[in-house]
N, C-alpha and C positions, 0 to 999 in steps of 0.2 A: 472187783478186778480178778481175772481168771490168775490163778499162779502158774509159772510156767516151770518146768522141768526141763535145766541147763544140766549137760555133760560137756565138762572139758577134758580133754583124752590130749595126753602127749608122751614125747620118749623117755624122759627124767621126770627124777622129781620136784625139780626147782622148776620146770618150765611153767608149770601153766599159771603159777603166781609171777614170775618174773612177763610173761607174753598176756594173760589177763588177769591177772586177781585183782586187779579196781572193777572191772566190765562185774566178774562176779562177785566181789564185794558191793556194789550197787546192786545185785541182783538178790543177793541173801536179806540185803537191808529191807528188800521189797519184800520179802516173805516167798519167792522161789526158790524152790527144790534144788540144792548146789552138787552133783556128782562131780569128781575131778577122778579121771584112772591113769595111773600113769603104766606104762608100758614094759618098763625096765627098771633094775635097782640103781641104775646110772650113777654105780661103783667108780668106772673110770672117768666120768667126764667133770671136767674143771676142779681138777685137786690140787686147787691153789694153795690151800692148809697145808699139803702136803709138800707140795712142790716147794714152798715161800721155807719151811722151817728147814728142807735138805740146804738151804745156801745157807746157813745159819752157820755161825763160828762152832758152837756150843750147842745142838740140837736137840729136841726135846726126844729122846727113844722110844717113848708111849707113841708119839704121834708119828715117827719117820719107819717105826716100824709094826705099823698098827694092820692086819688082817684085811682082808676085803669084806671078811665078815663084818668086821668095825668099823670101814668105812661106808658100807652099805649099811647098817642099822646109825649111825650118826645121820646122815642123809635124810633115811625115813623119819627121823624124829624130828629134824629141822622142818622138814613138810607137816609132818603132824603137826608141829607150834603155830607156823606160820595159817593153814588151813583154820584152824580155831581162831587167828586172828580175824580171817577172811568172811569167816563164818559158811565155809563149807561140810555141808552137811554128810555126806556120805566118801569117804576116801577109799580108793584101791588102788593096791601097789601091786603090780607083777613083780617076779624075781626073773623074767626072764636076761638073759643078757646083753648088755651094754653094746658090744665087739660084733653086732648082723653085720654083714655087707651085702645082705638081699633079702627079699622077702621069705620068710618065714610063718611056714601054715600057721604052725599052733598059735602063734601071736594072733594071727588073721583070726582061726578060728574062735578062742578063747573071747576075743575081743566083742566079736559080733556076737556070744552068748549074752557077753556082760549090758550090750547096746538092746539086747532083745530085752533081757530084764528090767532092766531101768527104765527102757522107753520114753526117751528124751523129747522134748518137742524140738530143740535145739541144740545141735553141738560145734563146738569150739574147738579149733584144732591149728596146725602149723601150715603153713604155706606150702607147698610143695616145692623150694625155690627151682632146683635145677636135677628132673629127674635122669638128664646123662650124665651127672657128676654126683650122684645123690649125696649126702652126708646122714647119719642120724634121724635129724628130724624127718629130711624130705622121705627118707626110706618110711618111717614111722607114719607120715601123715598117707603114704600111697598104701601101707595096712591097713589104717585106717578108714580108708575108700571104698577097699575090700569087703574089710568087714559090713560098712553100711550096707554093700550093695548086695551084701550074701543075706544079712537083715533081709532086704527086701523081696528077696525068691525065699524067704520060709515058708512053709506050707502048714498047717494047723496038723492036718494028720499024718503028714511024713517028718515033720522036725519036731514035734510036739510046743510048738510056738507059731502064734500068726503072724505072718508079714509085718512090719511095720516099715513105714514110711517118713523119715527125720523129716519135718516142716521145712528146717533152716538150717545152713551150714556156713560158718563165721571162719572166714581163716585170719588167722594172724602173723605178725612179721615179713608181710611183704616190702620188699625193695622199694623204697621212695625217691632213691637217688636221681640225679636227672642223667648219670651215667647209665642208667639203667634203661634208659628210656625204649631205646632201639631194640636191644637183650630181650625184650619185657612185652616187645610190641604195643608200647604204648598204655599197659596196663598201671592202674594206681590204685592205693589203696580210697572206697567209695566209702567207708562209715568212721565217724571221728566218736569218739565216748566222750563227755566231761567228769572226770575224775575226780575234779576238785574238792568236791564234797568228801570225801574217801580218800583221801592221798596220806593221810597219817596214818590209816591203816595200812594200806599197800608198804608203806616206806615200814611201818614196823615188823611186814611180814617179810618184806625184804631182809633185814634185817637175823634173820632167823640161818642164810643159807651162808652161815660162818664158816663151814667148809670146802665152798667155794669163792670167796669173797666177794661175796653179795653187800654184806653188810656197808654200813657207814657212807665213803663217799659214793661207792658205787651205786647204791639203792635212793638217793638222792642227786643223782647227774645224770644216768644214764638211762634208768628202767622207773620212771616213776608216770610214765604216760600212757598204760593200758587199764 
């Protein structure tokens, strides 16, 4: 059986085990090639750690007044653990910033270097929910777009890379609601995974993003279905 070569590319570093790390934990089990890059040091988002211990009577002062240096290396190490649970084989982390509100070359560019190198047969990525309101991710996934699409006008002797051509492009986190329906034009999500096999690993990688309260009940109620 041919091995396949998965990149899953998102804005943080918790995203792409909380949106697929069962899809890629089944896929590492198979013996494919596991790339994850994530985009940003995604310092600011979900600092529950942080947030939870400011209502605190008695607060802990390591943690309420900890750098963004600390909370940006806490983060990458939570993904480090979790990744090794996953059994992802190659990780990169940009340091770019958390705080875009629009698209940004160097992310584009940088990106579509990293897609040319690795040369995915498939990549995994974020929905684009609502590009007139963008948030994060959606900003993150339409770089993402870019990048492929610059991937695929390389030229052998003007970029010193050949073209490539991604096989397949997986989104995740689309809206299932039925309030969505109209919003959506009627679009649903078309591919279901059974994770079942996998789900102790997922919930223990869950498990790992203790600085944003990933862990415990949440990685068990809420994110245990990708």
């Amino acid at each position: 059986m041919k091995k396949l070569k998965i990149m899953a590319i998102y804005a943080h570093p918790a995203d792409p085990i909380t949106d697929c790390g069962g899809t890629l934990a089944l896929h590492a089990e198979r013996g494919d090639e596991i790339t994850v890059l994530t985009l940003t040091h995604g310092g600011r988002i979900h600092p529950n750690l942080f947030a939870e211990e400011w209502r605190k009577k008695n607060p802990d002062q390591s943690i309420i007044n900890a750098k963004k240096s600390e909370v940006i290396m806490k983060k990458r190490k939570e993904l480090e653990k979790a990744a090794e649970i996953i059994g992802i084989h190659n990780l990169i982390s940009y340091d770019f910033e958390d705080n875009y509100i629009k698209i940004e070359e160097d992310i584009v560019n940088k990106t579509a270097e990293e897609i040319a190198r690795t040369r995915p047969d498939i990549i995994i990525m974020d929905y684009p929910v609502n590009a007139a309101f963008p948030d994060p991710h959606t900003l993150a996934s339409i770089m993402i777009f870019n990048a492929i699409n610059r991937v695929n006008l390389f030229v052998k002797n003007l970029d010193g890379r050949p073209e490539l051509h991604v096989k397949q492009i997986f989104l995740t986190k689309l809206p299932v609601n039925a309030r969505d329906g109209i919003s959506l034009n009627g679009l649903r999500n078309d591919l279901f995974i059974d994770i079942s096999s996998i789900i102790g690993k997922k919930i223990e990688a869950m498990d790992q993003f203790i600085s944003q309260g990933y862990s415990g009940d949440f990685a068990r109620i809420f994110q245990c279905g990708f």
